[in-house]
N, C-alpha and C positions, 0 to 999 in steps of 0.2 A: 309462637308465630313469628317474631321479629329473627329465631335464627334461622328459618325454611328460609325466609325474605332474603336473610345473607346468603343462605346457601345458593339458592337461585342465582340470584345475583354475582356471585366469585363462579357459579358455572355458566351462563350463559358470557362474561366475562372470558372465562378460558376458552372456549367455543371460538369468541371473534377472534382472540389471541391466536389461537391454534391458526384459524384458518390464514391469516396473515404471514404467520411467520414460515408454513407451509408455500405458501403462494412466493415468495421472495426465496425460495432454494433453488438453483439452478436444476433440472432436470438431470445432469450427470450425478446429483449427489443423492436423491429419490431415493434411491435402491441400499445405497449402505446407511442411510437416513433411518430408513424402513427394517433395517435388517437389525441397527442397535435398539429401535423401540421395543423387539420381542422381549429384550429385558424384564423393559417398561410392564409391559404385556403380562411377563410371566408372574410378576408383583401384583399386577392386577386381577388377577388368578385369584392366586393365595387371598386376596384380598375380600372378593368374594368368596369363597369358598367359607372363610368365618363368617360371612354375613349371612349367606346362605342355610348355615347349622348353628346359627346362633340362638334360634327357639326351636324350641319342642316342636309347636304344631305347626300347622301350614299358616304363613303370616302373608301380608304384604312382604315384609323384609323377606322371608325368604322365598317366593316367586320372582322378585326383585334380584337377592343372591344368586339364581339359578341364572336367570337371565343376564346376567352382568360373568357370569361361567360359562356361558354358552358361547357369548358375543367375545369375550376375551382369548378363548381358544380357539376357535375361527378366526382372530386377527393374529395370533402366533401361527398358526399351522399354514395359512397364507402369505406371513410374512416370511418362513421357511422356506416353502416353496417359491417363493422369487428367489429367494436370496439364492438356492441350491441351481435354479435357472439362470439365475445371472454370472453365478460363479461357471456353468457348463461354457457360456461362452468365451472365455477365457480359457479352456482347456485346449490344449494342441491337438493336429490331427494325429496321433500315435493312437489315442484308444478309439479312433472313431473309424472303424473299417467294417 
């Protein structure tokens, strides 16, 4: 019980951290901000992905796993897609005819 209490506790902790030190970026830096997290992302993946097959039968942990799979690859495949949108603005008019 006392290490859920931590557990808790170090995430809703990284939550108000997150949100702060997101809030304090300038707006011009969002997007390559956003484009090195897929990293992050893709680690996070992997990450579920063991937690998700890590028992035989259907658990909490792995609806849990699934869902932390789902949510992980919807925030890479999104943060792809900016990044590929934001790089097109940058592109000269030669291929845009």
């Amino acid at each position: 019980m006392p290490d859920t209490i931590l557990l808790l506790f170090t995430f809703v902790l990284a939550i108000f951290l997150g949100i702060e030190l997101i809030s304090k970026v300038p707006s011009q830096l969002h997007t390559p901000l956003m484009s090195g997290s897929n990293a992050i992302s893709g680690i996070t993946i992997v990450g579920a992905l063991i937690a998700a097959g890590h028992s035989s039968s259907v658990t909490l942990s792995t609806m849990v796993g699934l869902l932390a799979v789902i949510c992980a690859t919807i925030n890479v495949v999104g943060g792809y897609m900016v990044t590929h949108r934001m790089l097109a603005m940058f592109k000269t008019g030669e291929g845009k005819k």
